[in-house]
Backbone of each chain as ProteinMPNN parsed JSONL, in Angstrom:
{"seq_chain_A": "XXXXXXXXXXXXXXXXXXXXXXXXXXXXXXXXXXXXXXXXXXXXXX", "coords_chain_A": {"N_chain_A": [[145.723, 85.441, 40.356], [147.499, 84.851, 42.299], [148.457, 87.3, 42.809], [146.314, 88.45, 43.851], [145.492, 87.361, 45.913], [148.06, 87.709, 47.39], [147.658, 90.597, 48.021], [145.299, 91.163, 48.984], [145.757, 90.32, 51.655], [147.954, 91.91, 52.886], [145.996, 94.08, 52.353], [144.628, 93.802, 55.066], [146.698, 93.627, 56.794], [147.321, 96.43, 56.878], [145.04, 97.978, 57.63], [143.609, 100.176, 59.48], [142.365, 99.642, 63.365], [141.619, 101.09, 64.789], [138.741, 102.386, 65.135], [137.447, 100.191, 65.836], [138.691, 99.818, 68.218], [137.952, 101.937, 70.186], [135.352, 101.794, 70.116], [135.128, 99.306, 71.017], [136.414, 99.214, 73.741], [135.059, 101.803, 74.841], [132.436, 100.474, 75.321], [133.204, 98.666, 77.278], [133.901, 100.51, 79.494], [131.407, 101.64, 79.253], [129.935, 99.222, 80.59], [131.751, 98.664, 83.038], [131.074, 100.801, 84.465], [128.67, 101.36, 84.981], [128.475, 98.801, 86.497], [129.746, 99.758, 88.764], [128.383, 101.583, 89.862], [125.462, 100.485, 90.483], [126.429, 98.536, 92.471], [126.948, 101.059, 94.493], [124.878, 101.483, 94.934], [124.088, 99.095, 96.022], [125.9, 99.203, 98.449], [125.304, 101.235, 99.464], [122.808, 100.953, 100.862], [120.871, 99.185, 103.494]], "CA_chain_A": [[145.134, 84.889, 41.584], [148.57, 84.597, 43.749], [148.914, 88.384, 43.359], [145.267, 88.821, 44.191], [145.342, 87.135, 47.463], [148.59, 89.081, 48.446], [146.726, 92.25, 47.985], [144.491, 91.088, 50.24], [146.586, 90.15, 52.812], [148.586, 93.175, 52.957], [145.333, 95.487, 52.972], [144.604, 93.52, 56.036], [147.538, 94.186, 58.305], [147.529, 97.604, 56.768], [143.847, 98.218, 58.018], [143.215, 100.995, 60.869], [141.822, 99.302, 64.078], [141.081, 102.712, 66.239], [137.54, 102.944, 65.636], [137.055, 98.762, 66.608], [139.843, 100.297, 69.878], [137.18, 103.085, 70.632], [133.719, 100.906, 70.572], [135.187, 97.633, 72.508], [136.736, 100.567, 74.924], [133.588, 102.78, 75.085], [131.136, 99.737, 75.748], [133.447, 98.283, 78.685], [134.17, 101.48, 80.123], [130.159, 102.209, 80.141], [129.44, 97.93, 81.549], [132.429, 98.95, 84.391], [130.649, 102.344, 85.097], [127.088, 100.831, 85.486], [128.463, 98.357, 87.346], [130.277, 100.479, 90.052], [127.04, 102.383, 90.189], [124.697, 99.464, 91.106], [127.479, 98.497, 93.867], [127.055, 101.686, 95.042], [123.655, 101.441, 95.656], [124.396, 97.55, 97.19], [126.673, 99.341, 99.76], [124.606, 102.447, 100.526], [121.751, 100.498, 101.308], [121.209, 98.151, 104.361]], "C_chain_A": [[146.064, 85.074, 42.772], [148.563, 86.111, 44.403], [147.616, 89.04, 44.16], [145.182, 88.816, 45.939], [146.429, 87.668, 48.46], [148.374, 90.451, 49.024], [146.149, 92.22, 49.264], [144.726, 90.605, 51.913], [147.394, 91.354, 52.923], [147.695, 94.07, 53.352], [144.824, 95.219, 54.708], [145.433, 93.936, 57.177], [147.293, 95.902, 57.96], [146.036, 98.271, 57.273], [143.747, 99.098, 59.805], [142.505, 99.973, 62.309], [141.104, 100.363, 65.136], [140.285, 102.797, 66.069], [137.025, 101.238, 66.399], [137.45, 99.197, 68.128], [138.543, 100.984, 70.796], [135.714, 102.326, 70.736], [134.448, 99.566, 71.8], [135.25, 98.66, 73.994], [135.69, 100.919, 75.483], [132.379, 101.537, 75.684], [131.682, 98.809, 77.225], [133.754, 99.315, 79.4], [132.777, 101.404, 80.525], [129.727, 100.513, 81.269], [130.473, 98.191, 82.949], [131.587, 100.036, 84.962], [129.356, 102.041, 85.937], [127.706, 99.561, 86.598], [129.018, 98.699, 88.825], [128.989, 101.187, 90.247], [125.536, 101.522, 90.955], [125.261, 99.224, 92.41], [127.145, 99.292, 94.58], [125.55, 101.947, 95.773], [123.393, 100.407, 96.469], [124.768, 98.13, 98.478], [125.72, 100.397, 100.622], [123.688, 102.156, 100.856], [122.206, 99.505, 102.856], [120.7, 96.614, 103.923]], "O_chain_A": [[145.699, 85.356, 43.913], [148.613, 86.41, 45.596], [147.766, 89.965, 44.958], [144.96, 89.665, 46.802], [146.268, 87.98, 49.639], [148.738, 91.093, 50.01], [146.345, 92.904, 50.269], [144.024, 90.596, 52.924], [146.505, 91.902, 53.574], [147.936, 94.835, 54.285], [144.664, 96.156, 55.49], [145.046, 94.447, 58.229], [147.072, 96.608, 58.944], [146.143, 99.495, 57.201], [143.816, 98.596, 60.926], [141.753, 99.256, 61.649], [140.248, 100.239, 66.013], [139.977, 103.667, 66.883], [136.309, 101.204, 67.4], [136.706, 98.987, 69.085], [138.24, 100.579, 71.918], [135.084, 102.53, 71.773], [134.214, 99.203, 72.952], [134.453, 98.783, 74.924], [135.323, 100.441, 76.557], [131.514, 101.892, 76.485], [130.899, 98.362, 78.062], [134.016, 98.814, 80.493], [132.516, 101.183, 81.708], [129.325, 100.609, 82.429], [129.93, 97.89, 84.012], [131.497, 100.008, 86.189], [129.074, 102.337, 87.098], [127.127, 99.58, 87.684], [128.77, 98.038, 89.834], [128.77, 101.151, 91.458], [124.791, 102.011, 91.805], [124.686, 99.639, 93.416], [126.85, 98.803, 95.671], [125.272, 102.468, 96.854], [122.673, 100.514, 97.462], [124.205, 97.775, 99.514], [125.458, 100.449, 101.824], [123.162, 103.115, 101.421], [123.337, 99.201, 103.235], [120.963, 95.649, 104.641]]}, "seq_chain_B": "XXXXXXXXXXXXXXXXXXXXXXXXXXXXXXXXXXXXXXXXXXXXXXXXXXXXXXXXXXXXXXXXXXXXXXXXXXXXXXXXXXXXXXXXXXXXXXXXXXXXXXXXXXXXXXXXXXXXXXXXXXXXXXXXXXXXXXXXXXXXXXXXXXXXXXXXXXXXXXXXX", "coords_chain_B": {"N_chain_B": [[150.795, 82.874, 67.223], [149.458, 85.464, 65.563], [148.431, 88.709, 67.25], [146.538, 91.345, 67.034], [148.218, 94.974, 67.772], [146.141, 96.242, 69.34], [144.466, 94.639, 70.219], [145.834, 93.209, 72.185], [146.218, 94.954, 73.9], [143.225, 95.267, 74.784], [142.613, 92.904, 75.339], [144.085, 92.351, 78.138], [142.729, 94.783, 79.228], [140.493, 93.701, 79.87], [140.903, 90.892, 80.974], [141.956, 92.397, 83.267], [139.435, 93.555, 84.464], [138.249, 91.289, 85.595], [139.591, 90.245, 87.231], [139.95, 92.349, 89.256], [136.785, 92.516, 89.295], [136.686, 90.219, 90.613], [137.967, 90.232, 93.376], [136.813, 92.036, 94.262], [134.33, 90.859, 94.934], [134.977, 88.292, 96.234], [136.294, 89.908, 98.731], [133.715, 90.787, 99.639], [132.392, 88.348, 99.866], [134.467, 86.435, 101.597], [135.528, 87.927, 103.764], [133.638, 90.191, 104.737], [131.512, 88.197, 105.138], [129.176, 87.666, 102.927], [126.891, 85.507, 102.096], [124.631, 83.119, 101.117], [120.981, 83.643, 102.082], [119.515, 80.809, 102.936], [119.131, 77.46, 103.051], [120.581, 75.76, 104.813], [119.778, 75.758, 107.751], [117.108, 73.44, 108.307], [113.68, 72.867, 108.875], [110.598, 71.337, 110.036], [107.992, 71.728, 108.1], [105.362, 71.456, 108.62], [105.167, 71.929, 111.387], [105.833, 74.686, 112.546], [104.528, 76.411, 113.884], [104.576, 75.2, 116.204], [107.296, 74.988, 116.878], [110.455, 76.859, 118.594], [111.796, 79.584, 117.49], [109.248, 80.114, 115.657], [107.431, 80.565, 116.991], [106.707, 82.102, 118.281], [105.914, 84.974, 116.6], [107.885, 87.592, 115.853], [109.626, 90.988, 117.292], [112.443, 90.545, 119.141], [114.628, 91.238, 121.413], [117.828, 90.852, 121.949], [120.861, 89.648, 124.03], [124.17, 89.533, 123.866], [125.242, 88.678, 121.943], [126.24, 88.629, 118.59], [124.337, 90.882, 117.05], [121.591, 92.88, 117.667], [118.566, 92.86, 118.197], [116.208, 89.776, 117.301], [114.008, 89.177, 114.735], [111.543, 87.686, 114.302], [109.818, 85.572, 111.387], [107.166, 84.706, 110.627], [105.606, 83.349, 107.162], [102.626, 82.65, 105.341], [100.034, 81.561, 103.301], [97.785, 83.898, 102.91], [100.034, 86.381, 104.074], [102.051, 87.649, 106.479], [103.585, 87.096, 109.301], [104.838, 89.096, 111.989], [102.642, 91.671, 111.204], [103.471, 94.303, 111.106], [106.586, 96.302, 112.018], [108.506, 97.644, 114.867], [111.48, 99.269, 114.682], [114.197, 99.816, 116.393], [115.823, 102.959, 115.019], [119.392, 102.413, 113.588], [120.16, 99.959, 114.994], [121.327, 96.435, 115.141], [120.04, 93.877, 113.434], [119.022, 90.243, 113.269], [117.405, 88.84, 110.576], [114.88, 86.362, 110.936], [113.402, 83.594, 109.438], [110.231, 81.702, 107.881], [108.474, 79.382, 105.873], [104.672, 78.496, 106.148], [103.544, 77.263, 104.115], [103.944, 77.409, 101.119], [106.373, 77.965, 98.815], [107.385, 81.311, 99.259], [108.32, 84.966, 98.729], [110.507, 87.058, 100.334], [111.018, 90.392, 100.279], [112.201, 93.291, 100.978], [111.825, 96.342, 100.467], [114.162, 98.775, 98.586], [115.967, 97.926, 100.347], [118.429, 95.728, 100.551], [117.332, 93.55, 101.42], [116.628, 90.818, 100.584], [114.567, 87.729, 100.098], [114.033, 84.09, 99.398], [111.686, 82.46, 100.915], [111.187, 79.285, 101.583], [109.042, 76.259, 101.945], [109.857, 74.098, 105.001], [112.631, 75.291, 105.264], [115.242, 77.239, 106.693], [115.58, 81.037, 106.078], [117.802, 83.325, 106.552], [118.857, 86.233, 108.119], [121.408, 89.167, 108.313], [121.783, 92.407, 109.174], [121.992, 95.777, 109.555], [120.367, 98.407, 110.466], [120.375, 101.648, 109.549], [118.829, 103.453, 108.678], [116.488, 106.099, 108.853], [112.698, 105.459, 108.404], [109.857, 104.181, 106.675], [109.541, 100.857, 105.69], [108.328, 98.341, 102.905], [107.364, 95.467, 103.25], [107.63, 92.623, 100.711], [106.076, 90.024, 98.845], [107.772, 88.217, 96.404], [108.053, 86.496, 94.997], [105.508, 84.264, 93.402], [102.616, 83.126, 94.761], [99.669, 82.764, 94.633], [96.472, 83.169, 94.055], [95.948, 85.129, 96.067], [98.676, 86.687, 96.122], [99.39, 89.427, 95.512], [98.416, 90.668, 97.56], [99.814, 90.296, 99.56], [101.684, 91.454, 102.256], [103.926, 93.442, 104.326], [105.066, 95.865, 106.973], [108.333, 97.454, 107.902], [108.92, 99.774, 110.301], [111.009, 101.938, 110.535], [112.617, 103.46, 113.34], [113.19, 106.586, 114.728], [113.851, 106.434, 118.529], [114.536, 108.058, 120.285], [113.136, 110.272, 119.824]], "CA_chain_B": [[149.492, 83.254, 66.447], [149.184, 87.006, 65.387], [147.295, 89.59, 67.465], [146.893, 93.006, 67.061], [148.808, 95.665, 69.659], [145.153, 96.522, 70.444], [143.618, 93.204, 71.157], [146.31, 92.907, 73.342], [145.33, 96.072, 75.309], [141.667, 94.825, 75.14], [142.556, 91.272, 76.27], [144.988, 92.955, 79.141], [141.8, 95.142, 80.165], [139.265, 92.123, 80.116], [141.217, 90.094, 82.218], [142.041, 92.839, 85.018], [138.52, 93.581, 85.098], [138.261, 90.327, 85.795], [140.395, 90.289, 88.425], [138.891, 93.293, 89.742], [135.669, 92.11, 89.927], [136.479, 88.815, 91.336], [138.866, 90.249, 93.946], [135.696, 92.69, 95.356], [133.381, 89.263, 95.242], [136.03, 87.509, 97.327], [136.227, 90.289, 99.875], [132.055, 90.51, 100.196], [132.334, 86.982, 100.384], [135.025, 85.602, 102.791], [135.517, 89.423, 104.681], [132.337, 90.203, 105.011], [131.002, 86.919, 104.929], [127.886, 87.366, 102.815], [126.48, 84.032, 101.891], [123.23, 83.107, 100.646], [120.186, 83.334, 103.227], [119.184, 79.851, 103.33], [119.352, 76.2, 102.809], [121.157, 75.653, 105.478], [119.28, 75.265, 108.398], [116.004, 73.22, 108.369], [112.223, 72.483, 109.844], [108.882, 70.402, 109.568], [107.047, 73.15, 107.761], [103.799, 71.185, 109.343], [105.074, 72.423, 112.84], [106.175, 76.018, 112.276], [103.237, 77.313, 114.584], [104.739, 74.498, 117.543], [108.674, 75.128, 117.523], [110.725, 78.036, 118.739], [111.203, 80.73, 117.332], [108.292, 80.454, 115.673], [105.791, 80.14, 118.015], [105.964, 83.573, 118.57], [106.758, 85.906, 115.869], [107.964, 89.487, 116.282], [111.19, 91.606, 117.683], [113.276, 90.636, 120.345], [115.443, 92.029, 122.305], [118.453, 89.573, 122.709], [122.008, 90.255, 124.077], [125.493, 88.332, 124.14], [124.792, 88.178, 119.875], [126.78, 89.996, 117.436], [122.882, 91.554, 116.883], [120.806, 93.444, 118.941], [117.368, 91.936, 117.979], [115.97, 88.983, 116.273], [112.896, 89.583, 114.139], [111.171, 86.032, 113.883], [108.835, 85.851, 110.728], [106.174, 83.576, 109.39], [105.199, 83.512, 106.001], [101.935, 81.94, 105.198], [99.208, 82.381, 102.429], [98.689, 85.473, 102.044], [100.529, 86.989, 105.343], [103.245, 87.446, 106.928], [103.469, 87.542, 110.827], [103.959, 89.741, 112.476], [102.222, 92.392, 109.95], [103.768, 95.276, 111.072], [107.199, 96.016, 113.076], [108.835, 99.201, 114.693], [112.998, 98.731, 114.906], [115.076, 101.317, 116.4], [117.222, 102.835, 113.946], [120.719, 101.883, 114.296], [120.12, 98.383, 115.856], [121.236, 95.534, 114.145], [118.634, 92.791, 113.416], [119.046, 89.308, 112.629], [115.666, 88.306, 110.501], [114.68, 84.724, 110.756], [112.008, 83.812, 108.505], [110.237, 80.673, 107.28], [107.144, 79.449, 105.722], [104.408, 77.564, 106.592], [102.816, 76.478, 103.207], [104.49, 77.058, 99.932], [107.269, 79.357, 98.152], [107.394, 82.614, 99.417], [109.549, 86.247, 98.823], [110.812, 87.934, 101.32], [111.822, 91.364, 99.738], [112.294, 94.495, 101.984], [112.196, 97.379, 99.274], [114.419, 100.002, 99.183], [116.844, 97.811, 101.19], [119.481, 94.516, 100.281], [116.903, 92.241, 101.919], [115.681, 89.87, 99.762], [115.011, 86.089, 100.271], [112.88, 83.329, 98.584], [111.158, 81.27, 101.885], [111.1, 77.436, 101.017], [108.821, 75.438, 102.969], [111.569, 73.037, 105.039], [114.093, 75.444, 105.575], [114.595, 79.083, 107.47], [115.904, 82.206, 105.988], [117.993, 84.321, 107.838], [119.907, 87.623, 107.061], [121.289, 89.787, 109.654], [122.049, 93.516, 108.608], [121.997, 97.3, 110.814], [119.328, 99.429, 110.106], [120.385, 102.828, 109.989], [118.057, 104.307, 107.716], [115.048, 106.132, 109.131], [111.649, 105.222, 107.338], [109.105, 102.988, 106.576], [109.977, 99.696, 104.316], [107.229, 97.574, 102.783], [108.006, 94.11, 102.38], [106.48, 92.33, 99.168], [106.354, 88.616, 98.324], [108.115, 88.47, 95.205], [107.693, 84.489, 94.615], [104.102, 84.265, 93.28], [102.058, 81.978, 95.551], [98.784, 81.938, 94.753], [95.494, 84.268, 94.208], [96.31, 86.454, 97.012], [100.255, 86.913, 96.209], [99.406, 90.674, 95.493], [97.887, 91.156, 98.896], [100.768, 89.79, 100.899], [102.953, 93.058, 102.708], [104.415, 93.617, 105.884], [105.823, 96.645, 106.912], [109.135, 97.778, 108.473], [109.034, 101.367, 110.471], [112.686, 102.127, 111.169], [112.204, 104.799, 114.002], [114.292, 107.146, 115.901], [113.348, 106.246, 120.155], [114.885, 109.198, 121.223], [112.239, 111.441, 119.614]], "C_chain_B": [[150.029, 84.828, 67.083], [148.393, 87.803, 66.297], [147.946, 90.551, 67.577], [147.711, 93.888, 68.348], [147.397, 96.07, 70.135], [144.52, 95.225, 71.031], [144.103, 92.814, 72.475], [146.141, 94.046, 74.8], [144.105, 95.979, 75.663], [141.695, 93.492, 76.259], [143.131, 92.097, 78.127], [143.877, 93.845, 79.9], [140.422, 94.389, 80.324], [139.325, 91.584, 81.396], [141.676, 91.136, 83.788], [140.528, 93.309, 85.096], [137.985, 92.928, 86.07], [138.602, 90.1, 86.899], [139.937, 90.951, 89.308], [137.616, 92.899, 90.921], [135.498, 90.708, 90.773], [137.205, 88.852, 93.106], [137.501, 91.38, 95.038], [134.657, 91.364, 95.916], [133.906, 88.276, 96.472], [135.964, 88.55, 98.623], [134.894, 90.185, 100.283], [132.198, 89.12, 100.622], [133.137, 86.094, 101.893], [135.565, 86.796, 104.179], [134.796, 89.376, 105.34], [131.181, 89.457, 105.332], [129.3, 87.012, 104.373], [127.817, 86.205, 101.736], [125.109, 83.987, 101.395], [122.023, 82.965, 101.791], [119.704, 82.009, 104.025], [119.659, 78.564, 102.842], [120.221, 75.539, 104.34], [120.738, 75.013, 107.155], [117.542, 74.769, 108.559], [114.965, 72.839, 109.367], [111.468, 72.063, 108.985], [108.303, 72.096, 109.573], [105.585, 72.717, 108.082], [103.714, 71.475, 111.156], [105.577, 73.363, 113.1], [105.814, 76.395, 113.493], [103.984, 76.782, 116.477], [106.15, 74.98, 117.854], [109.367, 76.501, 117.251], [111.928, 77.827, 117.654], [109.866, 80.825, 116.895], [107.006, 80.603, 116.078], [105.468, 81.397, 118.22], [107.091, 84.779, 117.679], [106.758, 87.241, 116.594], [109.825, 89.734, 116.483], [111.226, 91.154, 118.732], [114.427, 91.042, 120.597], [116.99, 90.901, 122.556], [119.968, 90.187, 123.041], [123.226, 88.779, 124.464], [125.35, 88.091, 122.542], [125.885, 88.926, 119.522], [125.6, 90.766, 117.236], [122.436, 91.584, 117.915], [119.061, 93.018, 119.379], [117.353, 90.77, 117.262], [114.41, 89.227, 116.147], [112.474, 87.983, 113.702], [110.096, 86.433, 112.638], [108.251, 84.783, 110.231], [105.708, 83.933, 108.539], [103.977, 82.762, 105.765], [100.821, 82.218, 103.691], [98.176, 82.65, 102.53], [99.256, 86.22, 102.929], [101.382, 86.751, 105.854], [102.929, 88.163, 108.719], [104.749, 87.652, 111.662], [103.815, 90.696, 111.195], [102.758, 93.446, 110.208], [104.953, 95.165, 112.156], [108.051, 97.265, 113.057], [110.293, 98.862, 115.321], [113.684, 100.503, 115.354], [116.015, 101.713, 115.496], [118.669, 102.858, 114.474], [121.177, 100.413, 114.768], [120.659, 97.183, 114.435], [120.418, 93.976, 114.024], [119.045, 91.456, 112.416], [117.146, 88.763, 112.252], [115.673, 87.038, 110.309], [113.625, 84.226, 110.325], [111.763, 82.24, 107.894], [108.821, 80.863, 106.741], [106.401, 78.157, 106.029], [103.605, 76.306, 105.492], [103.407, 76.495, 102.221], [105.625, 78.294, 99.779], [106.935, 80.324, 98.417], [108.384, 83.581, 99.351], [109.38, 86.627, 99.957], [111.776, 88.954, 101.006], [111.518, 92.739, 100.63], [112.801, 95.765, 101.189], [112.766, 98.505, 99.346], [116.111, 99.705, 99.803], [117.687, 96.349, 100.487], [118.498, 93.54, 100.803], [116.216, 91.979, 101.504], [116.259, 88.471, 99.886], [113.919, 85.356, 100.043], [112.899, 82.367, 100.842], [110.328, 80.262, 101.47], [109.943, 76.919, 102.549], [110.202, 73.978, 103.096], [112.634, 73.815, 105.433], [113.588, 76.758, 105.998], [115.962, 79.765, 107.085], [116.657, 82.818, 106.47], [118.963, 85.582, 106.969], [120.091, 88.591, 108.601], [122.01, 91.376, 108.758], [121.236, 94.388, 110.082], [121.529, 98.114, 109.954], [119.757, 100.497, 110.543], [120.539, 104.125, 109.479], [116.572, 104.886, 108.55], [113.895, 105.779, 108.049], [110.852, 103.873, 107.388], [109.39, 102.137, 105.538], [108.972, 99.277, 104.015], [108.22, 96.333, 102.297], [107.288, 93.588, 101.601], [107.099, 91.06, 99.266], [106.747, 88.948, 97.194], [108.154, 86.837, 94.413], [106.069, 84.344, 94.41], [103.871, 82.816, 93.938], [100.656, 82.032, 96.048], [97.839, 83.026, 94.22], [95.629, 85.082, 94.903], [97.685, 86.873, 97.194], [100.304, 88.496, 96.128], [98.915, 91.49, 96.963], [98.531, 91.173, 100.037], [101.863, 90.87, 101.172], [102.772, 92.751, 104.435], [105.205, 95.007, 106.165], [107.041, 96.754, 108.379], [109.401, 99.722, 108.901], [110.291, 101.487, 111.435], [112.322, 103.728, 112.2], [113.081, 105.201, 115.379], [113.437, 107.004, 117.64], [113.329, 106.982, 120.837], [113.536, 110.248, 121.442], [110.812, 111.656, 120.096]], "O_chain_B": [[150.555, 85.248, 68.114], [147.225, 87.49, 66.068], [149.093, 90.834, 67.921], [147.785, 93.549, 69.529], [147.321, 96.276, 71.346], [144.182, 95.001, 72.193], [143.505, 92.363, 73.452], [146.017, 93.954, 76.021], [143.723, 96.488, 76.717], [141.165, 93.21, 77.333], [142.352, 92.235, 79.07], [143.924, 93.791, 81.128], [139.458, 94.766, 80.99], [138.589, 91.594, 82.382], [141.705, 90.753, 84.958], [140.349, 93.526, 86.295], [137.432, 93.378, 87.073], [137.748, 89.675, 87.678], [139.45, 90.365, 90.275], [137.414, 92.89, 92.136], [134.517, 90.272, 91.375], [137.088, 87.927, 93.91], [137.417, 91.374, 96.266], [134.37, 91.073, 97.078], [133.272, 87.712, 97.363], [135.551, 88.01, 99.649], [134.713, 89.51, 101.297], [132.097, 88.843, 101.817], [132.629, 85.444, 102.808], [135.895, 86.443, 105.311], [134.831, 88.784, 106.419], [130.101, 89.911, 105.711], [128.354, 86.609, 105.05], [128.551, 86.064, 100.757], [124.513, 85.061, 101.312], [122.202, 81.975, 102.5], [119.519, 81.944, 105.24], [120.682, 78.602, 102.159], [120.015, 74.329, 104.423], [121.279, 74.026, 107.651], [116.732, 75.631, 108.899], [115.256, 72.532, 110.523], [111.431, 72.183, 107.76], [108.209, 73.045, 110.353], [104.661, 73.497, 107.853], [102.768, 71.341, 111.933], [106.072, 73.229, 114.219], [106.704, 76.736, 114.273], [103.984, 77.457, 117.507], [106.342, 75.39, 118.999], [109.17, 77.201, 116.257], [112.588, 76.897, 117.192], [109.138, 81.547, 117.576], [105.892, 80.724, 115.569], [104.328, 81.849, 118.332], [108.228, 85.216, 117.859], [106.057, 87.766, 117.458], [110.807, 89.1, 116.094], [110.235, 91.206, 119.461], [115.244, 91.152, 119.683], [116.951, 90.174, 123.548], [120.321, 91.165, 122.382], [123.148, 87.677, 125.007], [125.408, 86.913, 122.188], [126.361, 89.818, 120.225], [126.062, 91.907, 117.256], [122.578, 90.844, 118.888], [118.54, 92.918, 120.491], [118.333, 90.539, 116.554], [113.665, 89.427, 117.106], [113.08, 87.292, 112.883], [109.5, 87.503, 112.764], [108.798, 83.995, 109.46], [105.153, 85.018, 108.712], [104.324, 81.64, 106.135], [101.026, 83.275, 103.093], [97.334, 81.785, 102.287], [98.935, 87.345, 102.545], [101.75, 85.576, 105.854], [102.363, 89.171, 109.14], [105.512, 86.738, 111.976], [104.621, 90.626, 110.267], [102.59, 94.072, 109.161], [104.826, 94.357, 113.076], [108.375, 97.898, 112.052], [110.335, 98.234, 116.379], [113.652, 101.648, 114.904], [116.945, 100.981, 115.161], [119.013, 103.254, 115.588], [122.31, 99.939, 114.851], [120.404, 97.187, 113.23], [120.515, 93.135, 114.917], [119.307, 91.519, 111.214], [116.186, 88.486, 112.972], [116.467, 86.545, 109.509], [112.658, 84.5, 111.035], [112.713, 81.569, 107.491], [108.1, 81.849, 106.896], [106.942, 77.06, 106.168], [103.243, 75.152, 105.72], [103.71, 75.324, 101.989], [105.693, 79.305, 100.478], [105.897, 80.606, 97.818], [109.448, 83.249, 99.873], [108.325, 86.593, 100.591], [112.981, 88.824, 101.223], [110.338, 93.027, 100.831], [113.965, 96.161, 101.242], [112.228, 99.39, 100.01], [117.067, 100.48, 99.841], [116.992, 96.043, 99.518], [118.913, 92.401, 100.587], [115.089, 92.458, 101.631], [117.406, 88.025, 99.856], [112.826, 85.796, 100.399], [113.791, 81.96, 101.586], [109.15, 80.291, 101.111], [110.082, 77.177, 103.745], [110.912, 73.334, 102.324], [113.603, 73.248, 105.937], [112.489, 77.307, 105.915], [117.078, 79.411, 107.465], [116.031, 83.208, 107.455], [119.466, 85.737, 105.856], [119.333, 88.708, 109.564], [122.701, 91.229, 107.75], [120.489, 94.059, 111.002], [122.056, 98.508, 108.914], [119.71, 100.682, 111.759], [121.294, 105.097, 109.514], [115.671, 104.087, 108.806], [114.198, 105.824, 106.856], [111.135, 102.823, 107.966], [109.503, 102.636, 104.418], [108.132, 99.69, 104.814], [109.177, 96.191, 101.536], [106.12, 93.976, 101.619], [108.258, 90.859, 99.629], [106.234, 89.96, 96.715], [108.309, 86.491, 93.241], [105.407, 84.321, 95.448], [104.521, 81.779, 93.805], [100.256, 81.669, 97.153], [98.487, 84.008, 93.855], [95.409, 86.173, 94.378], [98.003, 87.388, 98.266], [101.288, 88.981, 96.686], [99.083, 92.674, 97.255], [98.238, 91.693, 101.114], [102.786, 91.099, 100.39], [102.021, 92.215, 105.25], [106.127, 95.181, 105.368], [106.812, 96.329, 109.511], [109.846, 100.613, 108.177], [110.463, 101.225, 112.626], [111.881, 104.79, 111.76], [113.449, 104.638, 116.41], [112.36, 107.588, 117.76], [112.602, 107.067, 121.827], [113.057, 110.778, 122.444], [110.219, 112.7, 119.823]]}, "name": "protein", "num_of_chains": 2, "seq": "XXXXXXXXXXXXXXXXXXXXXXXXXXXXXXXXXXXXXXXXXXXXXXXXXXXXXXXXXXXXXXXXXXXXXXXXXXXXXXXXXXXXXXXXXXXXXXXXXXXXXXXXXXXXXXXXXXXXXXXXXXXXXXXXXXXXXXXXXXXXXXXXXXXXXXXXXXXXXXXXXXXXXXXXXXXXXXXXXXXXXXXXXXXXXXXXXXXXXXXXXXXXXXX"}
């Protein structure tokens, strides 16, 4: 059991995060993008 | 407490968005000073028709303003007066707008001017037209059986020509 739950703590830190890096990234990059783009239609309007 | 080296580059681009976006909000806001159209100054929406401005809607001409016209408007149901209005382009126009019976939009399509008209209180928005073209304005506050019928238009038009 003890050695079980070290296992599992270990594969944890040892666990990749770069594709979680690349979606959080990718989905605030596109909510910043769309939102400079709306703006831009706020400003170029009267 | 533990966090990852990316969370901390996530958190770190969260919060300057954050910043960001709160730091453009602040200039529109206390720069620029845009504010919300109304609440601010009120009227007996049972004497619209009796006290100025509205006694007589339309464009005027006014000078000594920061603006070059004021566009008075009544809202009523289903119409808006005056029904049609021709602005020089370039000019800048304070619109002053109320109603005389219930909830009404005041949306100018195409363009930033949009504003709910409360009976009780008056509207205003001042912005520089200097777009040629025709606008339609649309109630966008449903107010009643004839809420689809209610338009006004704006014909932004060069004087010179």
């Amino acid at each position: 059991m003890a050695s079980g739950k070290r296992n599992h703590k270990l594969q944890e830190e040892e666990q990749s995060l770069k594709g979680t890096l690349y979606a959080v990234f990718g989905i605030g990059i596109f909510v910043i993008a769309s939102w400079f783009a709306v703006f831009s239609i706020f400003t170029d309007r009267f | 407490m533990h966090l990852h080296r990316y969370e901390k580059w996530w958190i770190t681009f969260g919060i300057g968005s954050l910043v960001l976006f709160l730091i453009i909000v602040g200039i529109g806001a206390f720069h620029q000073g845009h504010q919300p159209p109304s609440s601010v100054k009120t009227i007996n929406y049972e004497q619209v028709d009796k006290v100025t401005p509205f006694n007589e809607p339309g464009l005027t001409k006014v000078s000594g303003k920061d603006w070059d016209y004021e566009l008075v408007v009544v809202a009523s149901a289903f119409m808006y007066m005056p029904a049609e209005v021709e602005i020089p382009v370039g000019s800048t126009v304070k619109i002053i707008a109320t109603t005389k019976d219930v909830v009404h939009g005041y949306g100018v399509t195409g363009t930033n001017i949009n504003m709910m008209l409360e009976p009780g209180y008056i509207s205003e928005y001042v912005t520089t037209m200097d777009k040629i073209g025709e606008y339609l304005v649309v109630c966008n506050e449903y107010c009643g059986t004839g809420h689809h019928t209610m338009k006004m238009m704006y014909k932004v038009v060069d004087v010179n020509e």
